[in-house]
C-alpha positions in Angstrom: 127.1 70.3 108.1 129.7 71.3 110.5 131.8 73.4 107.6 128.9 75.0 106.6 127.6 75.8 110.4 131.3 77.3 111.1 131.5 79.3 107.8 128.0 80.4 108.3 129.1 82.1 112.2 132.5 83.2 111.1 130.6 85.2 108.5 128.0 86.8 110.8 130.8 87.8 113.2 132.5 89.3 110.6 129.2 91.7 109.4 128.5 92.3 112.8 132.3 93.0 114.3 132.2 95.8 111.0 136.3 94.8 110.6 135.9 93.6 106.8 133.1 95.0 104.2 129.7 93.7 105.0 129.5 92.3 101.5 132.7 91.0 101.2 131.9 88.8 104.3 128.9 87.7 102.9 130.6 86.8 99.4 133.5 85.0 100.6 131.2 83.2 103.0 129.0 82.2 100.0 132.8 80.9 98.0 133.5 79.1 101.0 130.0 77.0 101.1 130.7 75.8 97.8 134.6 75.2 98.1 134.2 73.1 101.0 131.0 71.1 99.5 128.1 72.7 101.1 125.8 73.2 98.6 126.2 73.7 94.9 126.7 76.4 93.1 123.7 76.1 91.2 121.6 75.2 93.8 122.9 78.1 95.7 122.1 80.5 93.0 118.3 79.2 93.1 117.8 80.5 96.9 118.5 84.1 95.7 115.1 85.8 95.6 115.0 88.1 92.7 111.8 89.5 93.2 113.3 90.7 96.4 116.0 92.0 94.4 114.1 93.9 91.8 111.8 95.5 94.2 115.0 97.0 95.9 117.1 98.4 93.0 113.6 99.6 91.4 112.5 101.2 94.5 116.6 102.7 94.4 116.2 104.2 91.1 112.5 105.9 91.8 114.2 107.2 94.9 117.1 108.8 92.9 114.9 109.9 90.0 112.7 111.8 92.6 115.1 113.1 94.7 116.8 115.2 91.4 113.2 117.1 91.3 114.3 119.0 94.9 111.1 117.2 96.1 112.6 116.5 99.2 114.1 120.1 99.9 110.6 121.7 98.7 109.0 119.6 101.6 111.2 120.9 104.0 111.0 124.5 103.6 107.0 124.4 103.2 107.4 122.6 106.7 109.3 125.7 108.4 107.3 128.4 106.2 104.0 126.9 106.8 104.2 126.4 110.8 105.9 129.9 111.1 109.2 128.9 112.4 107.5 127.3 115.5 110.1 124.6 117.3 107.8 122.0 118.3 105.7 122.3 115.2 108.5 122.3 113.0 109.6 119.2 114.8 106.6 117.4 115.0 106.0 118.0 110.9 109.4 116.9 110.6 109.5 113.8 112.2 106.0 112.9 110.4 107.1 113.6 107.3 110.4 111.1 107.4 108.1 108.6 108.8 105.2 108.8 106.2 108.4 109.1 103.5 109.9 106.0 105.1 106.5 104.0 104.8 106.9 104.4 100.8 110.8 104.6 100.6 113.4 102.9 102.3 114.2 104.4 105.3 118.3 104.8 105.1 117.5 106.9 101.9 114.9 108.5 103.3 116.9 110.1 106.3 120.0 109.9 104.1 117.4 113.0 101.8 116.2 114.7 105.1 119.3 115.0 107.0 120.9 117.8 104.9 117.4 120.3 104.9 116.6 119.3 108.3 120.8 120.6 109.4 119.6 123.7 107.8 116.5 124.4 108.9 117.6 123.7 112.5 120.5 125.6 112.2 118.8 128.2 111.2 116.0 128.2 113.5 118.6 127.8 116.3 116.7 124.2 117.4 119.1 121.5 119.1 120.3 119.4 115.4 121.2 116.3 116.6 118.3 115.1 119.0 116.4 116.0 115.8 118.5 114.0 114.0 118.1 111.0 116.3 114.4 111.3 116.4 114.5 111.2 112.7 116.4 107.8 112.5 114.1 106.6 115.0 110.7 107.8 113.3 112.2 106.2 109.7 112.3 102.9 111.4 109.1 103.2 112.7 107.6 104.4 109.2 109.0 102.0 107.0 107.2 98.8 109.6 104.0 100.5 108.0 104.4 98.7 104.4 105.6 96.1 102.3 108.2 98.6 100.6 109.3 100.9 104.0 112.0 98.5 105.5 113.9 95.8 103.6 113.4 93.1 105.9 109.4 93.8 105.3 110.5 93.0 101.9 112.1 90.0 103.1 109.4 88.7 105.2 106.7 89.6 102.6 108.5 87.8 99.8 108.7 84.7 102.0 105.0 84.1 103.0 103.7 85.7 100.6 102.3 88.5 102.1 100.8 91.4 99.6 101.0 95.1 100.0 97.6 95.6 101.5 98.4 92.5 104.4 101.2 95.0 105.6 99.1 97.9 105.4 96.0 96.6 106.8 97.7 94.5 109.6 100.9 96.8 110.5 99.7 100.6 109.4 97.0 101.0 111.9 99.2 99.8 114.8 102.0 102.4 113.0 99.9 105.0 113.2 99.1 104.8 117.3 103.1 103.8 118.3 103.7 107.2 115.8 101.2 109.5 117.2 102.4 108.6 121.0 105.8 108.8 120.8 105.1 112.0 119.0 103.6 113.1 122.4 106.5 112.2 124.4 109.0 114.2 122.6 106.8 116.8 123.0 106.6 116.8 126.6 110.0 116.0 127.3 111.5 118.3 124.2 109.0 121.3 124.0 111.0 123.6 126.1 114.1 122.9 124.2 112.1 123.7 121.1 112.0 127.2 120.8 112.7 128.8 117.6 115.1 132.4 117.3 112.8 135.2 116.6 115.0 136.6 114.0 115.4 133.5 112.4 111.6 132.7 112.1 111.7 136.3 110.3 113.9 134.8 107.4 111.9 131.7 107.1 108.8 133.7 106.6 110.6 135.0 103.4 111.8 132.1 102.0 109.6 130.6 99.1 109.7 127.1 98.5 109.0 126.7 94.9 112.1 127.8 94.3 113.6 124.4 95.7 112.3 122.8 92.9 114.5 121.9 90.4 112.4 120.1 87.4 108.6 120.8 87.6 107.9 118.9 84.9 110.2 116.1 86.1 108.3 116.2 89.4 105.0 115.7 87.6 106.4 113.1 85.5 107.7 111.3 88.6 104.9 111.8 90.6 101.9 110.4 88.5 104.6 107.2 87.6 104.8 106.9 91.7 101.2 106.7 91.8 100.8 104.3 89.2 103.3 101.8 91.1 101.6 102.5 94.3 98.2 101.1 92.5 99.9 98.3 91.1 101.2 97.3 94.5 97.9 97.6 95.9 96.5 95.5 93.3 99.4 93.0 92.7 97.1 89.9 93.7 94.8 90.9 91.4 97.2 91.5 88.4 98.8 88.8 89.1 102.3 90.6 89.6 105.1 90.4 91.9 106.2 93.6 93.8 109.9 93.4 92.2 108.8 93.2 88.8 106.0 96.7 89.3 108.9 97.7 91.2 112.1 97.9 88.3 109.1 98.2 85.4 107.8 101.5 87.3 111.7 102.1 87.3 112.2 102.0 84.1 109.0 103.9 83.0 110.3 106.6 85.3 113.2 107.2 83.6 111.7 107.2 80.3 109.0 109.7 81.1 111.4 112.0 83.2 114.3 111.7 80.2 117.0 110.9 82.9 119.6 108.9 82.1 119.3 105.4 82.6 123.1 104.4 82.9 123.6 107.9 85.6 120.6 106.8 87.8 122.0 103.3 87.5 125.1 104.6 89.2 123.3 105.7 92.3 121.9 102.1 93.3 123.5 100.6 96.3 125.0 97.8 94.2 126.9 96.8 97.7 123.9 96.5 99.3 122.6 94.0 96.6 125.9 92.2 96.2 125.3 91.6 100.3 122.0 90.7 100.2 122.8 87.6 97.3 125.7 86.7 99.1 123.5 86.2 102.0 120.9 84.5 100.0 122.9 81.7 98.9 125.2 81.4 102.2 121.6 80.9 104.1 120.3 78.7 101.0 123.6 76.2 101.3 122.3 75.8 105.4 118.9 75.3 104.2 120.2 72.9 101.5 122.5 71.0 104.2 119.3 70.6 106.4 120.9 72.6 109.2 117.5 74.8 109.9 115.3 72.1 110.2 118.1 70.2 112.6 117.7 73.8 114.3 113.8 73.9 114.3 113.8 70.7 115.8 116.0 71.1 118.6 113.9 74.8 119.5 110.7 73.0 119.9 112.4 69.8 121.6 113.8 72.7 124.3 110.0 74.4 124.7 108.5 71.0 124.5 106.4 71.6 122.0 105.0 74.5 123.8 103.3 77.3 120.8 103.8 80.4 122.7 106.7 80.1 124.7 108.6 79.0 121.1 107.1 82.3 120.5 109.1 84.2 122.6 111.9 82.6 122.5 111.9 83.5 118.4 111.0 87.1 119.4 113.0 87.9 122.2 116.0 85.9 120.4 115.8 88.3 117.1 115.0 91.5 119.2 118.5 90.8 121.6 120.1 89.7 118.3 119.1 92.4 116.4 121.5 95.0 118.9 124.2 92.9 117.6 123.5 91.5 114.1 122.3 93.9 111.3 118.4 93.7 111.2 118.8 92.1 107.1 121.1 89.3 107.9 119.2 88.2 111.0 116.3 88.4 109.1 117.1 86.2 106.0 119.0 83.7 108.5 115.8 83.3 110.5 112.9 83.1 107.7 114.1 79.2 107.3 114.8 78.6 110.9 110.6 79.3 111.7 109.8 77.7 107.9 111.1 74.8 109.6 109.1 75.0 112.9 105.8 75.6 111.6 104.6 72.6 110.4 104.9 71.6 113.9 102.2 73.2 115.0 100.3 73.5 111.6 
């Protein structure tokens, strides 16, 4: 238990102190659980969640597919054509579209699309960029907390408790929507001024025509009425009967066939690292959970609150927001998922 516990911390320092590769930490941490008798191999590889997995790399290749239409560019020059150049509305339609985007699509693609059309329109409307830019990060986090698919810890936590689609959106959206529509206001207020467009420039944008950034109509079509199609199954995947991951990498696949892209070129483009690091995760966290070292953990939290419901509450909450400044969000999240496993039957 000790080995594992000391593996287990050198590894998380090492994601979080950004010295060595992420994944590489998270590999060589999983090697070192089973060289030094841990967990098994086997047993190891059985705590890697592949549903988890194929909702990722599916939701990665409809990303990529999509984003060869010009979609993404198309959306942003209707933005500065359609509000006239304005600063604050151009703005505003901005930050609402990365977060809506980010609700559907995970949210480091999602800026990682936007950033390059929102440098140019800004640049070209003379608005401050990187405020914008910031703002952008900011609404893509708060987007992708609207679903199941926006944020890969949702993903996480959904595949866990088994949480559907619709839980997320009917428990998380609404609540979204408000912290959205507020913060919204405050930049606003406190950016409005600095918001002001150049009247020249708002000339040119008038004559730009955004059709033009599309690239493949009949690609986009194709793409779009798959999208929609993998949108209803995940709204009705407890009544199909199917897991997210699988509607996920099928819709994937049916993507690519209907939009004639090449499988093995799209296949290039997933984030194989961030996979790699998630399993390497997986089974470092599943050799603790093996070892019993969560529930040793579980039951030394609610010995310190004394078996006290909310304040083991906060402690959990406060603990992951403070270690979330330090930790990467995914890590955290798939270290604490047993942790609370193991403190709920306490109070069930």
């Amino acid at each position: 238990m000790i080995a594992g516990i000391v593996i287990f911390v050198l590894a998380y320092i090492a994601i979080a102190s950004e010295k060595i590769d992420k994944t590489i930490a998270a590999m060589l941490g999983a090697g070192l659980m089973v060289v030094f008798k841990v967990a098994g191999f086997n047993d190891m590889l059985g705590k890697v969640d592949l549903n988890v997995l194929g909702l990722l790399v599916g939701m990665m290749i409809i990303v990529n597919i999509m984003a060869t239409t010009g979609v993404f560019e198309y959306l942003a020059v209707q933005i500065a054509r359609q509000t006239k150049g304005n600063g604050v509305l151009v703005t505003v339609e901005f930050l609402l579209a990365t977060a809506i985007v980010s609700a559907f699509m995970d949210n480091v693609t999602t800026v990682i699309l936007m950033a390059p059309v929102t440098i140019l329109i800004t640049q070209l409307l003379g608005l401050p960029t990187v405020p914008i830019l910031i703002l952008e990060a900011i609404f893509s986090n708060i987007g992708g907390t609207a679903t199941l698919i926006g944020d890969p810890p949702n993903i996480l936590i959904g595949a866990s408790c088994g949480l559907s689609f619709n839980d997320f959106l009917i428990n998380l959206t609404p609540i979204i929507v408000v912290i959205t529509l507020a913060i919204l206001g405050i930049v606003v207020v406190f950016m409005g001024k600095r918001l002001r467009s150049n009247p020249e420039a708002v000339a040119q944008v008038q004559l730009t025509e955004p059709r033009l950034a599309i690239l493949d109509a009949g690609r986009l079509k194709g793409s779009l009425i798959v999208f929609a199609f993998v949108l209803l199954g995940f709204f009705t995947s407890r009544l199909i009967h199917l897991e997210p991951g699988l509607i996920a990498i099928c819709g994937a696949f049916i993507m690519a066939l209907v939009c004639r892209v090449e499988l093995a070129h799209m296949l290039e483009k997933v984030e194989w690292n961030t996979i790699l690091f998630f399993c390497g995760l997986f089974m470092m966290v599943g050799a603790l959970e093996i070892d019993g070292v969560f529930t040793m953990l579980g039951h030394g939290m609610v010995e310190l609150t004394k078996g006290n419901f909310a304040l083991t509450m906060m402690v959990i909450l406060w603990g992951a927001a403070i270690l979330s400044a330090v930790i990467d969000n995914i890590p955290l999240v798939i270290s604490m998922i047993p942790l609370i496993n193991s403190i709920v039957p306490v109070f069930a």
